[in-house]
N, C-alpha and C positions, 0 to 999 in steps of 0.2 A: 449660771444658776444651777442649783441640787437636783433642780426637776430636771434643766434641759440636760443633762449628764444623762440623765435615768433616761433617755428617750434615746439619747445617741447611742448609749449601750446595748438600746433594744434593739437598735436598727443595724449597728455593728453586727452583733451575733444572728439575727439574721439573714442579712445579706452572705456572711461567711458559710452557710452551708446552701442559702436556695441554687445557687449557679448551678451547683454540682449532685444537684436533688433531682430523683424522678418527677415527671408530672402531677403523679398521685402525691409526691410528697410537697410539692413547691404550694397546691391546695391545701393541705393540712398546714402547712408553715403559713400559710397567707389567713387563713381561721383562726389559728391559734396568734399571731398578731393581732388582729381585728379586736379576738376576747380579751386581751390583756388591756385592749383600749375601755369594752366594753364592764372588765372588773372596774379600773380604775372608777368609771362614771357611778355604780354601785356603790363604790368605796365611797366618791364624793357625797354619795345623799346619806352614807351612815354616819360619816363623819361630820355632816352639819348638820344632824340629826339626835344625837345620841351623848347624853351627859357627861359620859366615862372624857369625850376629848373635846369637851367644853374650853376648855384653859390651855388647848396648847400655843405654842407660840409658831409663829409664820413657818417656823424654823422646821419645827416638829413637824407640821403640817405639810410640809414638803418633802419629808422623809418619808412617813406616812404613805405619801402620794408615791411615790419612786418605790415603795415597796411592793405597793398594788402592782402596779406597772412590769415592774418585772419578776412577779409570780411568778410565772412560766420561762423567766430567762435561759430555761434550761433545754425547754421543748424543742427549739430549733435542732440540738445536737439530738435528742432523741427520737425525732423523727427522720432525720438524715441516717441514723442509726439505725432506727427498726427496718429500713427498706432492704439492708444486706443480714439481717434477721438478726441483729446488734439488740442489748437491751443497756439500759441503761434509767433510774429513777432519775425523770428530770428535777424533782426536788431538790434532792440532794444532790445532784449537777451543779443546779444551779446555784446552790450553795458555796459550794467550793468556789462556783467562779466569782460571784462575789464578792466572797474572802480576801481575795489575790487584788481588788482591787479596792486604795483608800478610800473614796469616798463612800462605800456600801458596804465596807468590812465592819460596820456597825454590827453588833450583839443582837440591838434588836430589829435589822432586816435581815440578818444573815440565817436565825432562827426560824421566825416565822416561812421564810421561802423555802428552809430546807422541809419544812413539818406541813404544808398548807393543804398539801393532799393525802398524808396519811392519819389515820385514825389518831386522836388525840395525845392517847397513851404515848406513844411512839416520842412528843416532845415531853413526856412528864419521866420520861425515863432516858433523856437525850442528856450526857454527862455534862457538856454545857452547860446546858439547861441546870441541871443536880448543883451547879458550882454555884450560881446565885445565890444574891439575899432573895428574901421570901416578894421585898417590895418589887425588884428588878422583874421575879419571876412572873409575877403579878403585871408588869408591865408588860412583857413576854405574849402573856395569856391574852392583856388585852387585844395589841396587835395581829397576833396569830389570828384570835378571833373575826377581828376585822377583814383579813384576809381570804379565811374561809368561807366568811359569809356573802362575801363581793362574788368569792369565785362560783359558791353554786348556785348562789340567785341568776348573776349571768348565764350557768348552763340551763337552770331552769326556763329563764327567758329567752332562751334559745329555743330550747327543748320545744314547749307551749304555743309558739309561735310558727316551728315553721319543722313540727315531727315528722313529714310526712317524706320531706327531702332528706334528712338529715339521721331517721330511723337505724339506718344498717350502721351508721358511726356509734351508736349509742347501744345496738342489740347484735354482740358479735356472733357471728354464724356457727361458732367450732363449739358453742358449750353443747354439753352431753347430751342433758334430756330436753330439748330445747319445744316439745309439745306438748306437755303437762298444764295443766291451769293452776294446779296446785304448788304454792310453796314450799319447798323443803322445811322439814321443822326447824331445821338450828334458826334457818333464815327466819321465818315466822316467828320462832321465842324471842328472837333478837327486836325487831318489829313490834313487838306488842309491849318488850320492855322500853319501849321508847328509845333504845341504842341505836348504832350503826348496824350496819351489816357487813360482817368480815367478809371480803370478795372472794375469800377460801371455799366457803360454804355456797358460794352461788354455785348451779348444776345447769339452771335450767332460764328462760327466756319469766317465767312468771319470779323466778328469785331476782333476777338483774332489774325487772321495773316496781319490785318492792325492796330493792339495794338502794335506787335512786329516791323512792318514796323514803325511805329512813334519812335520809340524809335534811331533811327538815328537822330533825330530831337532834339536828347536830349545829344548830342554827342558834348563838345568843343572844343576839339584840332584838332588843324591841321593834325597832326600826326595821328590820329586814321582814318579819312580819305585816310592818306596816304597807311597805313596798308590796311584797309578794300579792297584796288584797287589792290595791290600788293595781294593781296590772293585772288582776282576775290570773294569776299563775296555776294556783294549787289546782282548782276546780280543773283547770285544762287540762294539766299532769295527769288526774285521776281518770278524765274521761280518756285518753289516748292511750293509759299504763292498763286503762279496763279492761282491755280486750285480750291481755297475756296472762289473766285470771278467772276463776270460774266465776259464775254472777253471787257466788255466798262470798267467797273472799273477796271480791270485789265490792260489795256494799258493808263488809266487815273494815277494810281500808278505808273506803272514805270516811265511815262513821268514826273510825281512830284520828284519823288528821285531822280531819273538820274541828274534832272535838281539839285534840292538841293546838289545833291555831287560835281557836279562838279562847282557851284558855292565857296562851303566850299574849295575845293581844291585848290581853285585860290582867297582865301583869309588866309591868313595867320595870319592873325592875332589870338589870345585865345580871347572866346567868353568874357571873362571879359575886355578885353579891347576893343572892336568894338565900 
């Protein structure tokens, strides 16, 4: 089976680096498993959820499913990597390894897992990507999106649930101005336009938890909205992101997401077709 492929390969590529991994690392490779489980289940409630993959066939749906799944096919080699201070984008890692193998050398899981963690642009200018018909690319977009959204609803539901363990993985200790309450501007104009936040422009501990607050902004389905409210996520974000901003920028953020979700939630439509 398509799927049980997609599981042996996860567990292939992780077994090849944990033996040989620090403790600190063999824990992050043991998380980052866990999430790829925890995307997939996300993926499943978008994908029985969500009109755009109404009419796929078993087939699709399994492909679909094995793409979720190994998002992060790459993380294992980059975290066995960063521990000898190795760098390496497991996206596009994991892309290549993909590639190299028939059954995942598909266009459209090979794209999506190269692009699922960078800023959007990044596949609209992916020569690939550029070589498509408009329908394919469209196809592309839907996927990718699917993937993006699996993966930061899972961080979010991490995040919300259990930030108090898990804090210093998500707020690295080495940025510059790491006591400020206030947002850097780039960071804040990016934020108020509803975009991403370039991790270039992050400086400080109050940029990085309105880096993660923008990244809603970056969310297209309906359904993942719908999710996020049904698990009370956002509210939780804002009350634990509150405390690395001042109390005016801190009631100026919730008043922007509040308002942005519950507009997304009373539009239904996928962002590719608004």
């Amino acid at each position: 089976m398509y799927f049980d492929k997609a599981k042996a390969l996860l567990d292939a590529e992780y077994f090849a680096y944990y033996s040989g991994a620090t403790e600190h690392a063999q824990k992050v490779m043991d998380e980052k498993k866990c999430h790829s489980y925890q995307v997939l289940g996300v993926g499943n409630y978008l994908l029985k959820h969500e009109q755009v993959f109404a009419n796929c066939s078993l087939e699709d749906i399994q492909r679909l499913k094995a793409t979720l799944l190994l998002h992060d096919i790459g993380r294992f080699y980059e975290v066995f990597l960063h521990e000898d201070g190795g760098r390496v984008d497991h996206g596009v890692y994991g892309a290549q390894l993909l590639a190299k193998i028939p059954e995942f050398a598909d266009i459209n899981i090979v794209l999506p897992v190269r692009h699922h963690g960078h800023l959007i642009e990044r596949l609209y200018e992916d020569e690939d990507y550029q070589k498509l018909s408009e329908k394919a690319q469209k196809e592309i977009k839907k996927i990718t999106y699917l993937v993006r959204d699996a993966d930061k609803i899972a961080n979010f539901y991490l995040l919300s649930r259990h930030f108090g363990h898990i804090e210093n993985l998500f707020f690295v200790k080495s940025l510059l101005d790491s006591h400020t309450k206030v947002p850097s501007p780039l960071v804040w104009e990016a934020f108020m336009a509803h975009t991403s936040v370039d991790v270039r422009h992050v400086v400080s501990f109050a940029d990085q938890a309105m880096m993660y607050m923008a990244c809603i902004y970056d969310l297209a389905y309906h359904s993942s909205f719908v999710l996020m409210k049904d698990l009370n996520v956002v509210l939780k974000l804002l009350h634990y992101f509150g405390k690395f901003w001042n109390e005016e920028y801190a009631e100026l953020c919730q008043r922007e997401i509040l308002s942005y979700c519950d507009d997304r939630l009373n539009r239904r439509k996928f962002l590719l077709e608004s």
